[in-house]
NUSEKOL-608145 format. One record per residue: residue number from 1; residue in three letters; chain; x, y, z of N, C-alpha, C, O in turn. Coordinates in steps of 0.05 Angstrom, whole numbers, plus 5000, padded with zeros to 4 digits. Example, Ala and Ser with C-alpha at 12.3 -4.5 7.8 and 13.67 -1.06 7.14 Angstrom:
NUSEKOL-608145
ATOM num residuo cadena neast nnorth  nup caeast canorth caup ceast cnorth  cup oeast onorth  oup
ATOM   1     Ala      A  5264   4886 5156   5246    4910 5156  5264   4934 5156  5285   4934 5169
ATOM   2     Ser      A  5257   4955 5142   5273    4979 5143  5258   5001 5157  5268   5023 5161
//
This chain:
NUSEKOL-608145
ATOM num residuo cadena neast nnorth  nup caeast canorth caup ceast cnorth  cup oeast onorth  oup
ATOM   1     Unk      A  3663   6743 7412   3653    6734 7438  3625   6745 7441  3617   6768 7437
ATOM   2     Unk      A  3612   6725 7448   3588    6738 7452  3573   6739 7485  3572   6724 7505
ATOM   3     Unk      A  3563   6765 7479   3560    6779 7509  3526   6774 7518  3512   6791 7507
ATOM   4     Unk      A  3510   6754 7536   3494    6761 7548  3482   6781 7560  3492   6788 7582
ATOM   5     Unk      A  3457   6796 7550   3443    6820 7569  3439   6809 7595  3434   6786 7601
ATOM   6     Unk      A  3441   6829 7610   3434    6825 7646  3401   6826 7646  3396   6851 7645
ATOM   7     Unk      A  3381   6815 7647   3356    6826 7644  3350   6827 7685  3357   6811 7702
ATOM   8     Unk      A  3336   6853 7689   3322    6858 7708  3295   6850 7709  3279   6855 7690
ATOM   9     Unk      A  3289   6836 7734   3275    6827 7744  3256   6852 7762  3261   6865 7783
ATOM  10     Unk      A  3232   6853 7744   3220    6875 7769  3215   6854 7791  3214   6829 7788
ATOM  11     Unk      A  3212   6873 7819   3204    6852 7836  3182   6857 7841  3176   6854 7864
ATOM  12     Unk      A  3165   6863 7827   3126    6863 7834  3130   6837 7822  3112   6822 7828
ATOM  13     Unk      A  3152   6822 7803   3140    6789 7795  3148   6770 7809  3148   6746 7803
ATOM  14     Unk      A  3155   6780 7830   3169    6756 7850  3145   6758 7862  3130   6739 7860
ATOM  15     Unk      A  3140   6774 7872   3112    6775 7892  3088   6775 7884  3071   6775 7901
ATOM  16     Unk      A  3080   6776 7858   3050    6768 7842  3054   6736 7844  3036   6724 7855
ATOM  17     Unk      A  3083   6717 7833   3083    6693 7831  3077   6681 7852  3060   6663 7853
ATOM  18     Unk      A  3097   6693 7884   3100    6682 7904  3068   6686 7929  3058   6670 7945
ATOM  19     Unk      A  3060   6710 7923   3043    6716 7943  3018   6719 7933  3001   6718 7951
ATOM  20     Unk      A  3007   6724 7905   2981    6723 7892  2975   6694 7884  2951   6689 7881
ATOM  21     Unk      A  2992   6672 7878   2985    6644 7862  2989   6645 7820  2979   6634 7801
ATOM  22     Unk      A  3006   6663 7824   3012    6661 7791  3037   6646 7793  3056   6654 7780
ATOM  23     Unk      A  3038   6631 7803   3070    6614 7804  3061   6594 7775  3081   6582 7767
ATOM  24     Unk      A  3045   6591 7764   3037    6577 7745  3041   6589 7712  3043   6576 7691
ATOM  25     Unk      A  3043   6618 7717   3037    6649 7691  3070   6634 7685  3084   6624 7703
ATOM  26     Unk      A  3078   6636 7653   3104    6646 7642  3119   6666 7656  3104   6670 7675
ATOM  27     Unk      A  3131   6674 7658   3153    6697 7657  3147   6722 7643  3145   6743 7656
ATOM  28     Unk      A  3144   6719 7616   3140    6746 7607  3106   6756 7617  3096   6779 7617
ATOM  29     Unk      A  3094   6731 7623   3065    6741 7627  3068   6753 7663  3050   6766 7674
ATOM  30     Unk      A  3083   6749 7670   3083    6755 7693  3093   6784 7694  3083   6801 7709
ATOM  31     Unk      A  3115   6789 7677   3128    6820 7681  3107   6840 7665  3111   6864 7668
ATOM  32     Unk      A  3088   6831 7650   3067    6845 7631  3047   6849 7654  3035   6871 7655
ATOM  33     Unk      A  3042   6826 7675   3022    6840 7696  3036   6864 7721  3023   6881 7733
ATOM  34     Unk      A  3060   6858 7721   3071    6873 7740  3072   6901 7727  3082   6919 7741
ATOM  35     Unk      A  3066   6904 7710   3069    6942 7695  3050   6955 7707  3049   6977 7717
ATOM  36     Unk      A  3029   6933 7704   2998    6950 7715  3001   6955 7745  2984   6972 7750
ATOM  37     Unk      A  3014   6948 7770   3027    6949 7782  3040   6982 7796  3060   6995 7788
ATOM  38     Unk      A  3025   6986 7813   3049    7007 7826  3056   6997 7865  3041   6984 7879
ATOM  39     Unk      A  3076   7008 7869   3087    6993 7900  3074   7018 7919  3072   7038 7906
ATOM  40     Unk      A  3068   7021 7942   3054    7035 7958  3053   7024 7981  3048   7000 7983
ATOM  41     Unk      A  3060   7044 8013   3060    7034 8033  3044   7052 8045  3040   7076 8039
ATOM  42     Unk      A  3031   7036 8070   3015    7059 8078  3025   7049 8111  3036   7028 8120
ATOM  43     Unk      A  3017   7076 8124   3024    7074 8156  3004   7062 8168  2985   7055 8153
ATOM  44     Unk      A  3000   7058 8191   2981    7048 8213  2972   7078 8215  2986   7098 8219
ATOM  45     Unk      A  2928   7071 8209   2915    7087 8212  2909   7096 8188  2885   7095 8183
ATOM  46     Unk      A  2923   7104 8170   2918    7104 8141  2889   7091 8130  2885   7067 8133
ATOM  47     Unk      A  2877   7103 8121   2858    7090 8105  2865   7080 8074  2869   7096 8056
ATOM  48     Unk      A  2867   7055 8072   2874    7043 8039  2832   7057 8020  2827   7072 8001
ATOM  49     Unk      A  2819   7044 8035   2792    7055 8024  2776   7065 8041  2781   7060 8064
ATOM  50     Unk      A  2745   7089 8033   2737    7102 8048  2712   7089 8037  2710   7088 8012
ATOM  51     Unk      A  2693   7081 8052   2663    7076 8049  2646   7098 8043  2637   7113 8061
ATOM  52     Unk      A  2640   7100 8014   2624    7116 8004  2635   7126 7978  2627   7133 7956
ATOM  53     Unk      A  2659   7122 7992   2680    7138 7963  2681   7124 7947  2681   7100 7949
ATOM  54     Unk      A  2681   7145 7912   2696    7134 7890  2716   7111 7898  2732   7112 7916
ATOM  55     Unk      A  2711   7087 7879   2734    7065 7869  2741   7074 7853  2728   7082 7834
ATOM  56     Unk      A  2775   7073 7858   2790    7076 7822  2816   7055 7823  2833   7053 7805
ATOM  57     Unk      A  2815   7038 7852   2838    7022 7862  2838   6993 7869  2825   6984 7888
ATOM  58     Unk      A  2851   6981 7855   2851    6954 7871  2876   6947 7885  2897   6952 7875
ATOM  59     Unk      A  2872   6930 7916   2897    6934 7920  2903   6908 7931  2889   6898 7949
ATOM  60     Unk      A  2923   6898 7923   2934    6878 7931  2958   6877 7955  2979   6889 7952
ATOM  61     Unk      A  2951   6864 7974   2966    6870 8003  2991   6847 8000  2987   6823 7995
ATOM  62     Unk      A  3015   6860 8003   3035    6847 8013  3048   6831 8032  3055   6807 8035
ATOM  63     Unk      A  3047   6861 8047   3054    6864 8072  3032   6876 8094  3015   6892 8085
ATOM  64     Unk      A  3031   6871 8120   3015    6875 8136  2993   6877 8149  2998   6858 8164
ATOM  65     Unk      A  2969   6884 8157   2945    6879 8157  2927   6903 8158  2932   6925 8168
ATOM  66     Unk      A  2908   6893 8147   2880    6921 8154  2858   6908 8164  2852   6885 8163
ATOM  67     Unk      A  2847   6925 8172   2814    6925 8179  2800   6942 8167  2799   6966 8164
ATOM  68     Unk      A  2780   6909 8159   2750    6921 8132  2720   6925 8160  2711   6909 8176
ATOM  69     Unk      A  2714   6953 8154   2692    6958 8169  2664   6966 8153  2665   6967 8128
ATOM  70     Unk      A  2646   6971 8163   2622    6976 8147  2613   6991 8162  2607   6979 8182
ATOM  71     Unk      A  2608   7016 8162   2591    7035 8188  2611   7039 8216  2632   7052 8216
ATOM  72     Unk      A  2604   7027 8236   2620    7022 8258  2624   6987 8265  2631   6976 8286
ATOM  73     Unk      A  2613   6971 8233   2614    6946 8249  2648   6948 8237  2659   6966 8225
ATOM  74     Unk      A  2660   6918 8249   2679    6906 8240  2675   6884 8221  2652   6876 8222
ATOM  75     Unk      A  2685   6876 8209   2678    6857 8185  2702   6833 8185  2695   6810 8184
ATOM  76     Unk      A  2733   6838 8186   2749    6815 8192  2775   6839 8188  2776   6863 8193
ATOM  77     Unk      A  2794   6821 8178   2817    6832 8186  2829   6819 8157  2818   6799 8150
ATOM  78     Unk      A  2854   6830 8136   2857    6816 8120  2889   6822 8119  2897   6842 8131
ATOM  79     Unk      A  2905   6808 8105   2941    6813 8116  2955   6793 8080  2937   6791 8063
ATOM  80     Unk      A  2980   6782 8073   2987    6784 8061  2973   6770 8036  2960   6752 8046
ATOM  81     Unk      A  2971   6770 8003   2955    6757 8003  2925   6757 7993  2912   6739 7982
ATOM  82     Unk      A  2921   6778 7998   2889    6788 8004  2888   6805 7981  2906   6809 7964
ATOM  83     Unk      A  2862   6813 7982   2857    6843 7962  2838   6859 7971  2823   6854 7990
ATOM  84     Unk      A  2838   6875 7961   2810    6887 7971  2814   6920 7947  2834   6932 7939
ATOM  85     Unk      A  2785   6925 7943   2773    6945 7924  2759   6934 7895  2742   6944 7880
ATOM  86     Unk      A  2771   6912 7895   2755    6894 7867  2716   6900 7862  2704   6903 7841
ATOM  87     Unk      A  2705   6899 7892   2679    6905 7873  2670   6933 7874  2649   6936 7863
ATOM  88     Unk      A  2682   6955 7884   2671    6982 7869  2690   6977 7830  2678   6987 7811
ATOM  89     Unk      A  2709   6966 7827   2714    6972 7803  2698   6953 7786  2690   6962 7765
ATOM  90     Unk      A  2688   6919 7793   2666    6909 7784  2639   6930 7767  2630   6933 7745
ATOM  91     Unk      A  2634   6943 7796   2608    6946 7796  2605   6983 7790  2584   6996 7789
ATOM  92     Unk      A  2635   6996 7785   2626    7028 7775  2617   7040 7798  2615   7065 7797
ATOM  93     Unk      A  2608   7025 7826   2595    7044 7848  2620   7059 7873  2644   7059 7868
ATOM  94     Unk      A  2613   7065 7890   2622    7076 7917  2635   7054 7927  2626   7032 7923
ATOM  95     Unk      A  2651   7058 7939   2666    7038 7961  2639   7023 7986  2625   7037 8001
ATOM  96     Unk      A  2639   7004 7984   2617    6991 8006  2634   6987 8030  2623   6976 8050
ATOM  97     Unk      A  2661   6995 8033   2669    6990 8058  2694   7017 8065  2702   7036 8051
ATOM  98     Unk      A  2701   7011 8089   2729    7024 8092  2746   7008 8100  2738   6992 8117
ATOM  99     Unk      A  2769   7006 8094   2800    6994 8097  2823   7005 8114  2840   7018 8101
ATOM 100     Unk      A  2825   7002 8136   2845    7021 8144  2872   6997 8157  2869   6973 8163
ATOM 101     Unk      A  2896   7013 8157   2917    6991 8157  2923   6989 8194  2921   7008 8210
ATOM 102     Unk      A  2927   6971 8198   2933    6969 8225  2958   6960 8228  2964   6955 8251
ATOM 103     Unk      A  2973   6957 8212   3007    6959 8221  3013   6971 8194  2996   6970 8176
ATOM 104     Unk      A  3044   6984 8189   3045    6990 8166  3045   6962 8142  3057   6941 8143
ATOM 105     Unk      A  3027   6973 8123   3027    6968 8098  3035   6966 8073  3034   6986 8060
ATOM 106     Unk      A  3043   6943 8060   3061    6943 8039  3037   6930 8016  3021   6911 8021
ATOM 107     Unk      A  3039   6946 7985   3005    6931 7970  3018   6947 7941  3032   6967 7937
ATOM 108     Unk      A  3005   6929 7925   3007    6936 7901  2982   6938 7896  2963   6925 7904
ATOM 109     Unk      A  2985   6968 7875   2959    6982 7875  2948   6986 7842  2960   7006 7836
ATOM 110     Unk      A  2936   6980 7823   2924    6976 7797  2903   6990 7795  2884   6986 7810
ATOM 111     Unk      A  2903   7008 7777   2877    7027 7777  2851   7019 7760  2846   6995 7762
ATOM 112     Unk      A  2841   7027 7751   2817    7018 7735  2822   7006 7703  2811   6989 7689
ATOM 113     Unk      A  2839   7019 7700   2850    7007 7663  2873   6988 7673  2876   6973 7654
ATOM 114     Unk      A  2885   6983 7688   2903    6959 7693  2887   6943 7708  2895   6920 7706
ATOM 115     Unk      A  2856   6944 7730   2836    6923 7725  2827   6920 7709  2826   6895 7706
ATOM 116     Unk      A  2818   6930 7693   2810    6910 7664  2824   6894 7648  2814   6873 7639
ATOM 117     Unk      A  2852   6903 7644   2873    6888 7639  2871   6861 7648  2870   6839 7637
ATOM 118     Unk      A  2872   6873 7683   2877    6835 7696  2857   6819 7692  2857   6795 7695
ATOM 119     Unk      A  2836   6834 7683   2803    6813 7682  2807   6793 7651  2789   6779 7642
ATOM 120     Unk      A  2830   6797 7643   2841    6784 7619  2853   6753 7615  2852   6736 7598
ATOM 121     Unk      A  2865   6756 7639   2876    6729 7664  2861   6713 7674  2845   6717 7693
ATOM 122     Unk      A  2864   6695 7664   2844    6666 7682  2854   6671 7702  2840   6684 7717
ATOM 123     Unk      A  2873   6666 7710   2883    6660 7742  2877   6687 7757  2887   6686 7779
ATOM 124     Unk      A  2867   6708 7753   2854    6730 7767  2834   6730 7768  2826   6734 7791
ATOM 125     Unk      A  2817   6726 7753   2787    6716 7747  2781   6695 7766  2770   6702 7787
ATOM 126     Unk      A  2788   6670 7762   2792    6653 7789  2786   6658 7814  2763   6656 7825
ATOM 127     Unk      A  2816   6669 7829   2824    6684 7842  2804   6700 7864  2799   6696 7888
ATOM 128     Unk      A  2794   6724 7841   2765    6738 7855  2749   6735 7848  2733   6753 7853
ATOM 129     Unk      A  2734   6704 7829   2708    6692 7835  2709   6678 7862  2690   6676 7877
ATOM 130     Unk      A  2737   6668 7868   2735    6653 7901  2731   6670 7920  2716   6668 7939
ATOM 131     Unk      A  2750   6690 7910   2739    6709 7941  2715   6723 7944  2707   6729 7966
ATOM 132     Unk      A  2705   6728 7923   2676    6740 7929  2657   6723 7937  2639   6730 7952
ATOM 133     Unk      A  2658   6693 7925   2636    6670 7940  2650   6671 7965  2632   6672 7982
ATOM 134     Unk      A  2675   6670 7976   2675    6661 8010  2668   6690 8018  2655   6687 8039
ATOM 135     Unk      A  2669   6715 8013   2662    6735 8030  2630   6731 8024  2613   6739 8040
ATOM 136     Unk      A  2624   6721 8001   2590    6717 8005  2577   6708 8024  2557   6716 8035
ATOM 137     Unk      A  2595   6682 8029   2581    6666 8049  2589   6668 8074  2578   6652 8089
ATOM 138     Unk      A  2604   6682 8085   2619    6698 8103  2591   6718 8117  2579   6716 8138
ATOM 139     Unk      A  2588   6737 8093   2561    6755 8101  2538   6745 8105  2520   6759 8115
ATOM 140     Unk      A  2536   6719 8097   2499    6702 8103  2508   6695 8133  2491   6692 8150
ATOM 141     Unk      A  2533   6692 8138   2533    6682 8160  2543   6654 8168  2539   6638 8186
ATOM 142     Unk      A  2556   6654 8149   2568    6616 8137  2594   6620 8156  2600   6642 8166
ATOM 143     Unk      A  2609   6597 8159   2628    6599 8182  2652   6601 8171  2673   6600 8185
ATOM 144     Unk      A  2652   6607 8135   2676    6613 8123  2686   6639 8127  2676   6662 8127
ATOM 145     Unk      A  2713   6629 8132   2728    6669 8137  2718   6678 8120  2705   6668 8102
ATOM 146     Unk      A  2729   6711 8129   2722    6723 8110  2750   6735 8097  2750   6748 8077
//
């Protein structure tokens, strides 16, 4: 008789497929991005990033929402879906903003060697060439969210 393995399903690949747009990735490519992957909640008030500070995080939001500020301005509001920390790890510099969560927070968080990793992925590449042109044109002042 032959016996089938039970294989486990991490669930960071339900929610990379379902809530990032990899519904398109294989299976095994999907559980290979979920390693890089750690789960993290943060409370209301929490800061996810500090403006000025070292990047060493990218974080992909699940659950909830934050607010991206710059100084004392406000900048928008971002909730499931979203990311945010991609260009201090781009660019090697300081955080250009702060992130703080305004209800609790649910995000998967990838550090600098599991971003490089994902920069391996068309469909991430994609991904945050889109979002960086609409937050581009967002900051000229264009009427695209941000």
């Amino acid at each position: 008789m032959l016996m089938s393995r039970a294989t486990k399903t991490d669930p960071k690949v339900a929610i990379l497929r379902d809530c990032f747009g990899f519904s398109g990735n294989r299976e095994r490519d999907l559980q290979a991005l979920a390693m890089l992957f750690d789960e993290v909640r943060i409370e209301p008030g929490e800061h996810l990033i500090r403006e000025r500070e070292p990047g060493l995080e990218l974080f992909l939001i699940v659950a909830g929402h934050v607010a991206v500020t710059v100084g004392d301005q406000p900048l928008g509001t971002l909730g499931p879906g979203d990311f945010v920390g991609e260009m201090s790890l781009f660019e090697s510099a300081p955080r250009s903003a702060t992130v703080t969560a305004l209800t609790r927070v649910e995000v998967l968080v990838a550090g600098t060697q599991g971003f490089a990793t994902l920069l391996n992925d068309a469909t991430v590449l994609r991904r945050l060439a889109a979002t960086l042109a609409r937050r581009l044109r967002a900051s000229q002042g264009s009427t695209a969210a941000y």
